[in-house]
GUKOL-539027 format. One record per residue (C-alpha): residue number from 1; residue in three letters; chain; x, y, z. Coordinates in steps of 0.25 Angstrom, whole numbers, padded with zeros to 4 digits. Layout:
[rec NUM,"ALA","A",[X,Y,Z]] ...
//
This chain:
[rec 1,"UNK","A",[0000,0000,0000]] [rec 2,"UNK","A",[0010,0009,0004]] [rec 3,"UNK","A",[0019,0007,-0010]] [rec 4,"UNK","A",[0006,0010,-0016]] [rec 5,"UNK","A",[0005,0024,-0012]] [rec 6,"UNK","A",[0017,0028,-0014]] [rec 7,"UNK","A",[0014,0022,-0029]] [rec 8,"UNK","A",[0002,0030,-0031]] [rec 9,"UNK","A",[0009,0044,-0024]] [rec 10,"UNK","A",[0021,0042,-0033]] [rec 11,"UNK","A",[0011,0041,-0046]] [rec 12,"UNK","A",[0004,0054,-0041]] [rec 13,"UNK","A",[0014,0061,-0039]] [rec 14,"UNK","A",[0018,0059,-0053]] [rec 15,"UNK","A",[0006,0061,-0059]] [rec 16,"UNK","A",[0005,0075,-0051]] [rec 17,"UNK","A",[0018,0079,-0058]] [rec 18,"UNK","A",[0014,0072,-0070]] [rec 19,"UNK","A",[0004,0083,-0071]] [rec 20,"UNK","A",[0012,0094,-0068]] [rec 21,"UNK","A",[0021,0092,-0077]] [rec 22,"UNK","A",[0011,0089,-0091]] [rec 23,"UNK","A",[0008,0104,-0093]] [rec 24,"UNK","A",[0022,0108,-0092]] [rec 25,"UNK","A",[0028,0097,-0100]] [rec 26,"UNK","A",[0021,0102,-0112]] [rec 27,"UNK","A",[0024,0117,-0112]] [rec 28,"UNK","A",[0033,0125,-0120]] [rec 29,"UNK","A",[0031,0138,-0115]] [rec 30,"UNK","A",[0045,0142,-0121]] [rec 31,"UNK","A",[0039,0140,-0135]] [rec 32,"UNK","A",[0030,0151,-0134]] [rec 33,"UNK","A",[0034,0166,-0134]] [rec 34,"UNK","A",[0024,0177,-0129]] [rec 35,"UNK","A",[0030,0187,-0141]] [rec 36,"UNK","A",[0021,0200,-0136]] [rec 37,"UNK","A",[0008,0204,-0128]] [rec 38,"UNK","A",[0002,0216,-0122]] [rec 39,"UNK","A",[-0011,0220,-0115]] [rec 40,"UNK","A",[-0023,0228,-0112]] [rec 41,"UNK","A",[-0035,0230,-0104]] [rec 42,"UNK","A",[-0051,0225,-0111]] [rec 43,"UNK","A",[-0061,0231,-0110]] [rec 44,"UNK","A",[-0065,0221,-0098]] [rec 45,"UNK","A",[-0054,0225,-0091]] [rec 46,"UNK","A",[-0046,0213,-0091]] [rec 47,"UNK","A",[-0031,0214,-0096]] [rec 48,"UNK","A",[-0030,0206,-0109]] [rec 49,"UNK","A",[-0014,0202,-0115]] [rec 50,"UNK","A",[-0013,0198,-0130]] [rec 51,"UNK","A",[0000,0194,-0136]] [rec 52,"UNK","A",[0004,0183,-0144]] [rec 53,"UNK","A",[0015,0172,-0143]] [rec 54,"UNK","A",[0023,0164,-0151]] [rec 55,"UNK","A",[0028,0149,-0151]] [rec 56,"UNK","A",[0043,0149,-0153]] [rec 57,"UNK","A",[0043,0136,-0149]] [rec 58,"UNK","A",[0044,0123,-0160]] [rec 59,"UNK","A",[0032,0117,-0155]] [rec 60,"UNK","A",[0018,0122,-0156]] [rec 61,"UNK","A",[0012,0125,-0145]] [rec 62,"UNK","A",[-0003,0121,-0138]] [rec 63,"UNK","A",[-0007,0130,-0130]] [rec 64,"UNK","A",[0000,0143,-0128]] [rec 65,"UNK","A",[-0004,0147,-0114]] [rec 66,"UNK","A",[0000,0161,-0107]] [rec 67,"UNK","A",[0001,0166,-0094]] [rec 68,"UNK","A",[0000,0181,-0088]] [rec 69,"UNK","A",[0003,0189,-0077]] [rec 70,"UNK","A",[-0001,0203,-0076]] [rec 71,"UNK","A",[0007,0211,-0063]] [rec 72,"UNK","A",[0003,0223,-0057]] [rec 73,"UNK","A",[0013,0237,-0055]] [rec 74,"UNK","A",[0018,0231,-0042]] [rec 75,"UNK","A",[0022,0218,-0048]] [rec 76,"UNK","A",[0011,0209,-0040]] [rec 77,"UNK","A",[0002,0199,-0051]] [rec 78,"UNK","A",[-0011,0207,-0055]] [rec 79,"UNK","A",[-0016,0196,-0065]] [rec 80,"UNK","A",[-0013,0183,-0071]] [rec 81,"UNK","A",[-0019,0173,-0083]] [rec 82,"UNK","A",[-0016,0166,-0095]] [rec 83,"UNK","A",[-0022,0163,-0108]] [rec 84,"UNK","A",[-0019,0152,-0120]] [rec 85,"UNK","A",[-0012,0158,-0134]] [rec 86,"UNK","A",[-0022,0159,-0143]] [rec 87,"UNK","A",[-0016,0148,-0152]] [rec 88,"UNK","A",[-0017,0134,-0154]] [rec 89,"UNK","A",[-0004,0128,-0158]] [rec 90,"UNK","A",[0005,0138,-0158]] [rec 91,"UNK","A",[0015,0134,-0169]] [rec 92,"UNK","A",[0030,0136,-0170]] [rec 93,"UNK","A",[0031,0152,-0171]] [rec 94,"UNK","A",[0016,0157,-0172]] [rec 95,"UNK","A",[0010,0166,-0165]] [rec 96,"UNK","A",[-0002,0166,-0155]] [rec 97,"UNK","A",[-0010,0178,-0149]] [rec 98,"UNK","A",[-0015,0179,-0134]] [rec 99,"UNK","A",[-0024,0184,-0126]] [rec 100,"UNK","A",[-0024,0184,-0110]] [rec 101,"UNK","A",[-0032,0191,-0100]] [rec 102,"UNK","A",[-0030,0196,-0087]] [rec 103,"UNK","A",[-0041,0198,-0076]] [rec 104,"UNK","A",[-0041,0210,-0067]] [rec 105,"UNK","A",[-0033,0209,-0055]] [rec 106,"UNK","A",[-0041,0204,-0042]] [rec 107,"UNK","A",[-0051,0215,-0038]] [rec 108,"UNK","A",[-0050,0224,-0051]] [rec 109,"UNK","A",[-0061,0225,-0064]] [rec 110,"UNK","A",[-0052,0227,-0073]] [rec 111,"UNK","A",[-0037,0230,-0077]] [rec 112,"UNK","A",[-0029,0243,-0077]] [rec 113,"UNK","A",[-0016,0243,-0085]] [rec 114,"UNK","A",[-0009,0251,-0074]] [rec 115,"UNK","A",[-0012,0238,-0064]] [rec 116,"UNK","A",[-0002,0231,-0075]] [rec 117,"UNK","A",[0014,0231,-0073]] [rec 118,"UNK","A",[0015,0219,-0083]] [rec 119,"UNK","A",[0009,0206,-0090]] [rec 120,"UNK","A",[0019,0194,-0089]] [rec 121,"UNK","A",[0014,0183,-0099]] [rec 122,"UNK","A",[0021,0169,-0100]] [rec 123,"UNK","A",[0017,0156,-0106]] [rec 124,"UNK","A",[0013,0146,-0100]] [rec 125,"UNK","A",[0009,0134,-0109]] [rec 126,"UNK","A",[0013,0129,-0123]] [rec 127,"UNK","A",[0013,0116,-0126]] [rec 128,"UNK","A",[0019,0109,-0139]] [rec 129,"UNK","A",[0010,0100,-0146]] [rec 130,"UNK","A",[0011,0092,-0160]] [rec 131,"UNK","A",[-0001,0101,-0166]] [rec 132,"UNK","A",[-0003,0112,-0172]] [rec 133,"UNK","A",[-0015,0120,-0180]] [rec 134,"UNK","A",[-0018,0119,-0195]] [rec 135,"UNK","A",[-0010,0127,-0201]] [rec 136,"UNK","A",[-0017,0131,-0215]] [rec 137,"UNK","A",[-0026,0142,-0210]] [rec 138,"UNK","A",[-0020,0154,-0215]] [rec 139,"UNK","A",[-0025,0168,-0215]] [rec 140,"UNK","A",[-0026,0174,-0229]] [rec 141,"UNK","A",[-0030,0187,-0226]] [rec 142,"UNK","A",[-0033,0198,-0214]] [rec 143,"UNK","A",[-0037,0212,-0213]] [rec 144,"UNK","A",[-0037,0220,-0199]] [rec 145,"UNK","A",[-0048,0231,-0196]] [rec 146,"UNK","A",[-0055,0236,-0186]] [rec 147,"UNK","A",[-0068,0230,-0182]] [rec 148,"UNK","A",[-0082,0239,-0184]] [rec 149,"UNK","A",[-0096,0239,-0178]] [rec 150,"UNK","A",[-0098,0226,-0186]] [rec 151,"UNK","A",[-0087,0217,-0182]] [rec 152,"UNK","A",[-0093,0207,-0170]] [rec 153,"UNK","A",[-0092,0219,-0162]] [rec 154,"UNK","A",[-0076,0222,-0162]] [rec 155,"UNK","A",[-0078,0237,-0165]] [rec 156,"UNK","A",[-0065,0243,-0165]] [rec 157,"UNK","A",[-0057,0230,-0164]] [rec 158,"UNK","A",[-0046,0227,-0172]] [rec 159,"UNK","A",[-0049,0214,-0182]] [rec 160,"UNK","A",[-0044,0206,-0193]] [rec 161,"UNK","A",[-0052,0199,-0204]] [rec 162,"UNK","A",[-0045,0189,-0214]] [rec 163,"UNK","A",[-0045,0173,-0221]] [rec 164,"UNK","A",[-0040,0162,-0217]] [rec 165,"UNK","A",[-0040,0151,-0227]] [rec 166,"UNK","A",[-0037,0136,-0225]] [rec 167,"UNK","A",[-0026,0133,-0234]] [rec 168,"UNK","A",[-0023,0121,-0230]] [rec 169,"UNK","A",[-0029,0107,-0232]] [rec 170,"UNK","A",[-0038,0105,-0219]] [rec 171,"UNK","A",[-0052,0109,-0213]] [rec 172,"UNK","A",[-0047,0119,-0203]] [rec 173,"UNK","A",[-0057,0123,-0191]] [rec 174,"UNK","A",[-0062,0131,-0180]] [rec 175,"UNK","A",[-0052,0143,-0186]] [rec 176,"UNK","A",[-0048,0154,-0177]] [rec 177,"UNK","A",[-0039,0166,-0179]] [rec 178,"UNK","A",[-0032,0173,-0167]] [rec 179,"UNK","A",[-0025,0187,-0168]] [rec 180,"UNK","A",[-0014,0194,-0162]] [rec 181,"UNK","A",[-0017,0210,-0166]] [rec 182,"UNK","A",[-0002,0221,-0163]] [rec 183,"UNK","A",[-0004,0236,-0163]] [rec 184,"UNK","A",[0007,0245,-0169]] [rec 185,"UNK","A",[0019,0239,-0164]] [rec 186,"UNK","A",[0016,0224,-0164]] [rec 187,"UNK","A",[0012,0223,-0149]] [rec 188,"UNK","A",[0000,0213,-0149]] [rec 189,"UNK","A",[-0010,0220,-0142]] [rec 190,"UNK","A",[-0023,0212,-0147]] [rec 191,"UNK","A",[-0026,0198,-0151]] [rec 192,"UNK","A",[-0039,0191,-0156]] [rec 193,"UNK","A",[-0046,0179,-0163]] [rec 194,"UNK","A",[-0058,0173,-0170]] [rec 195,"UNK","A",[-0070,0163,-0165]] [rec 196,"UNK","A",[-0068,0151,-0175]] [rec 197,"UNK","A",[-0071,0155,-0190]] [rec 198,"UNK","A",[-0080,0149,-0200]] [rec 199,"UNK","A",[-0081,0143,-0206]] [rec 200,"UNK","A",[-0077,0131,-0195]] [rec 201,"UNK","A",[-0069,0122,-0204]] [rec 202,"UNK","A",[-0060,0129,-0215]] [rec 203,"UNK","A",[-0059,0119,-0224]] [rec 204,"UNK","A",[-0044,0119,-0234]] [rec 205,"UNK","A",[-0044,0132,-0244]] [rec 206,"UNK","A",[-0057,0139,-0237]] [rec 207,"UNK","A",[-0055,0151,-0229]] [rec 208,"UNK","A",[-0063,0160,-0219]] [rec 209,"UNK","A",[-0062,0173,-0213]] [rec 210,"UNK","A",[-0061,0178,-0200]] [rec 211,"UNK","A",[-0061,0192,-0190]] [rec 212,"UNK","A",[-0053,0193,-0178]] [rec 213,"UNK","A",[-0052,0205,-0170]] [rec 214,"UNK","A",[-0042,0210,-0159]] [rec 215,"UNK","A",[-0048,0208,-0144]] [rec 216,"UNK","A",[-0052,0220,-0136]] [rec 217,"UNK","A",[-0042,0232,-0144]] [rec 218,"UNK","A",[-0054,0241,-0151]] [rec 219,"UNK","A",[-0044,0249,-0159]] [rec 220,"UNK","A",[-0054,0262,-0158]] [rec 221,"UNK","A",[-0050,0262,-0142]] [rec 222,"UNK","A",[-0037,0255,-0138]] [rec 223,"UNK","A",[-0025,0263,-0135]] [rec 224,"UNK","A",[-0015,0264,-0148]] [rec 225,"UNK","A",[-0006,0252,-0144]] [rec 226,"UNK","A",[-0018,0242,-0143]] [rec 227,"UNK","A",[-0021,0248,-0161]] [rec 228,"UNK","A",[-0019,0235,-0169]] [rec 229,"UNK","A",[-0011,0235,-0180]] [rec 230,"UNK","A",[-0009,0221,-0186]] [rec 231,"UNK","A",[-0012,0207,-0181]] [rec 232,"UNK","A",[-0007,0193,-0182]] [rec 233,"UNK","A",[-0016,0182,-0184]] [rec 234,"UNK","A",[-0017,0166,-0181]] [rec 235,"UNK","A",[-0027,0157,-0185]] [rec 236,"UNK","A",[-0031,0144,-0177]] [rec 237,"UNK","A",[-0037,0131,-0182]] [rec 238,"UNK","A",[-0044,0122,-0170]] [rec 239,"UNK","A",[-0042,0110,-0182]] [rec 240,"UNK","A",[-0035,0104,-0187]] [rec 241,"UNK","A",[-0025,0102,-0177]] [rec 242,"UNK","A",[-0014,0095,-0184]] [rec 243,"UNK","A",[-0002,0086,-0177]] [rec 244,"UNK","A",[0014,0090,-0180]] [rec 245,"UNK","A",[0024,0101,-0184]] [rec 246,"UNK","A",[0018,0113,-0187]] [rec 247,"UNK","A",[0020,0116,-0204]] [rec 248,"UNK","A",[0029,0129,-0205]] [rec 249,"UNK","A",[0029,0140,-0207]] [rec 250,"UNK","A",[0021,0141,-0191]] [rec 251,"UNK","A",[0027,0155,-0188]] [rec 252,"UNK","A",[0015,0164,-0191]] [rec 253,"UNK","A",[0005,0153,-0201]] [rec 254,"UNK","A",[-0009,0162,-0201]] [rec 255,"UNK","A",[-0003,0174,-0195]] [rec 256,"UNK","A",[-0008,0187,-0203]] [rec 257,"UNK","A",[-0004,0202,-0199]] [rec 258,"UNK","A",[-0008,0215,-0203]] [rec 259,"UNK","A",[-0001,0228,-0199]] [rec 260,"UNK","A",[-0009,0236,-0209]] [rec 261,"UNK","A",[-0019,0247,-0201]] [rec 262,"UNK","A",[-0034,0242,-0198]] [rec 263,"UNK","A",[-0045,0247,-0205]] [rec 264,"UNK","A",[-0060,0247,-0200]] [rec 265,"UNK","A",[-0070,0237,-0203]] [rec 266,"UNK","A",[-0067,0222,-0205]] [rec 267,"UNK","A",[-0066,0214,-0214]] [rec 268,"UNK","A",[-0075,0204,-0223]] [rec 269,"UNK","A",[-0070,0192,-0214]] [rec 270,"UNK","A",[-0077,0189,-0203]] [rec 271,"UNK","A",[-0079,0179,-0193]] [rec 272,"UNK","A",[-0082,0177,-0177]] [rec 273,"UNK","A",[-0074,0182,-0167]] [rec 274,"UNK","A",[-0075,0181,-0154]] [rec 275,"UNK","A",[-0073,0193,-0143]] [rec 276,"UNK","A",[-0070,0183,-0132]] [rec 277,"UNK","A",[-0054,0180,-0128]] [rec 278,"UNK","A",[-0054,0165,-0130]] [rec 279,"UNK","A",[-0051,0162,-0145]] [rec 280,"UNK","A",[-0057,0152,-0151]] [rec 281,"UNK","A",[-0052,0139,-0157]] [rec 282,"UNK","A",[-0040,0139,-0147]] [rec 283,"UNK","A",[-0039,0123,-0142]] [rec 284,"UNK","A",[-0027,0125,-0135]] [rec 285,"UNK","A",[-0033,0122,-0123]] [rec 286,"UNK","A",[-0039,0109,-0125]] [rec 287,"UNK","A",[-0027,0103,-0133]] [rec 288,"UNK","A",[-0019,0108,-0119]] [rec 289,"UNK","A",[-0028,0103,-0111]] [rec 290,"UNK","A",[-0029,0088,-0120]] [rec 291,"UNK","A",[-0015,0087,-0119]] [rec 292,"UNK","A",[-0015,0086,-0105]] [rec 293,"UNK","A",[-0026,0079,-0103]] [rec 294,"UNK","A",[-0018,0068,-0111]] [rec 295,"UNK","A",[-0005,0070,-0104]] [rec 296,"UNK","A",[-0013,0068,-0089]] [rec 297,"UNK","A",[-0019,0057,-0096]] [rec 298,"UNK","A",[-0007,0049,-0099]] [rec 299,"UNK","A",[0000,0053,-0085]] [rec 300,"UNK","A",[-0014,0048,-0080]] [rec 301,"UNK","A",[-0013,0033,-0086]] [rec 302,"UNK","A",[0001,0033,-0082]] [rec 303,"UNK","A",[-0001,0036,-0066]] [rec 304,"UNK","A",[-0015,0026,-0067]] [rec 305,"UNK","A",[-0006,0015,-0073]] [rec 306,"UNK","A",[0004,0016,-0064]] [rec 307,"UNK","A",[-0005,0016,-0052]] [rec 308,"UNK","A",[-0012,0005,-0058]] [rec 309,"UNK","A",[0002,-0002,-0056]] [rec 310,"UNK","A",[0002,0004,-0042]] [rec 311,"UNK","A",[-0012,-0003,-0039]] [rec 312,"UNK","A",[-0010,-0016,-0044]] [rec 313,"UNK","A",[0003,-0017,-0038]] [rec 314,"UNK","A",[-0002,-0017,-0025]] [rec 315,"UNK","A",[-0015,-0023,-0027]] [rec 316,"UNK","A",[-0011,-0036,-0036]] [rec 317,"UNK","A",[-0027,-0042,-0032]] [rec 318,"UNK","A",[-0031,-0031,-0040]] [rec 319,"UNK","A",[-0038,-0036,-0055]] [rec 320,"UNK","A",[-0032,-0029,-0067]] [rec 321,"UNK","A",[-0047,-0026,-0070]] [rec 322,"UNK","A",[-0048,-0018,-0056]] [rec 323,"UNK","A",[-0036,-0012,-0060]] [rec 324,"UNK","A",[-0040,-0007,-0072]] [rec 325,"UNK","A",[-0052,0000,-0066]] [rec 326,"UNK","A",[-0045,0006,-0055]] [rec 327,"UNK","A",[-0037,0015,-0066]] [rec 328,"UNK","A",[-0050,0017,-0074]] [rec 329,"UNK","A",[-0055,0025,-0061]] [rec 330,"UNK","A",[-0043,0030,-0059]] [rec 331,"UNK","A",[-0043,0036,-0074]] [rec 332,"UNK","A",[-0056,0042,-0072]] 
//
């Protein structure tokens, strides 16, 4: 009895570290570069950071998740959160744009930018994985203006409108296109994507439209540093997913950029978009969360096998069929 427990508290005990070790064992935080970033306060009050990142790794990279701390003028933490890059499969030498918001410190209803001494952002997650988006979406065209009356209510935003056609030899579906937008000197100071596009499934030589519009900056009200000047665009695919090396060139694929000024009025594309900050089509999460699953799983057999061993050891009456229930409840 008493070799018994000491078996089973050994097998915990590696279990325990088992887990902690599975998230960290798949990072490559190094890979991944936080390339620029600034901030502002919304309308709500909340203090929103939009950047972008890039993979200088040689893997791609699933998910991209960041981590913030905003300090006050006397150094203490006045805030914290982070976010996931708006990406799936971030490729060797692309781009991703993010978004991160900050709630009020405890006790105020909004933020004020004089309460800010700095914002540290670091990464925190990015996981190499075998996969990696299809890649024969590209954007064929793409104008920037500034949104009217008429334009799903962005008045004053900043927007772009363009094509993106399928020029490659599968069904693509669920598109999506993120947006990081720069003001005069290249800072990126908004960012911004599309609901999912229709039609749902672009089928090879087909194209469709779309309309993305920078978050929160109407251009009629924000401060001259906050004016947009140009853009850099990505288009998502949730499918298909496809399993190797990335085909090259991976740099920039379906990025676009324009650093001609806006004009008013959009464009004869159109499409949903969404005024929510959650983009759409972004399945990082559940691929993360799979591949844990899967990992716990297998740690999960191991340790049930080997206290299967355990038990039979010291209790040799024991039938191979109650044995084999025994782990079927300890599975569930």
């Amino acid at each position: 009895m008493g070799k018994t427990v000491v078996y089973m508290f050994v097998i915990l005990s590696l279990l325990c570290l088992g887990l902690t070790l599975v998230p960290k064992g798949f990072s490559q935080t190094q890979s991944v570069n936080i390339i620029g970033y600034s901030y502002y306060v919304d309308e709500t009050g909340a203090l929103d950071v939009v950047g972008q990142v890039q993979n200088v790794g040689s893997s791609t990279v699933n998910p991209v998740i960041l981590t913030g701390t905003v300090f006050a003028p006397g150094g203490e933490v006045a805030s914290t959160s982070a976010t996931q890059v708006w990406v799936s499969y971030l490729t060797p030498g692309q781009k991703a744009p993010f978004y991160m918001e900050f709630p009020p410190p405890q006790g105020s209803t909004g933020w004020a930018l004089a309460y800010i001494s700095n914002i540290t952002l670091s990464v925190a997650e990015a996981d190499p994985t075998n996969s990696y988006q299809y890649s024969d979406l590209k954007i064929t065209s793409s104008s920037g203006f500034i949104g009217t009356s008429t334009d799903q209510g962005y008045q004053g935003a900043y927007g772009v409108s363009g094509v993106i056609k399928n020029t490659g030899t599968q069904p693509a579906t669920n598109i999506t296109v993120v947006g990081a937008f720069f003001n005069s000197t290249g800072n990126v100071v908004g960012v911004g994507y599309t609901d999912y596009l229709t039609p749902t499934v672009l089928v090879p030589s087909n194209t469709t439209t779309f309309q993305i519009f920078a978050l929160d900056l109407n251009q009629s009200q924000v401060p001259s540093n906050l004016k947009i000047y140009s853009y850099s665009l990505l288009v998502q695919t949730g499918g298909p997913i496809l399993q190797g090396t990335p085909p090259t060139p991976t740099a920039t694929p379906y990025q676009s950029s324009s650093t001609s000024p806006p004009t008013s009025g959009g464009g004869s594309p159109t499409s949903s978009s969404s005024s929510s900050k959650q983009p759409a089509g972004n399945s990082g999460n559940s691929i993360h969360t799979t591949t844990y699953v899967i990992v716990l799983a297998v740690v999960v057999l191991v340790v049930l096998a080997g206290a299967a061993l355990v038990l039979r050891r010291s209790k040799p009456q024991q039938t191979e069929k109650e044995a084999r229930k025994v782990k079927k409840r300890k599975a569930r």
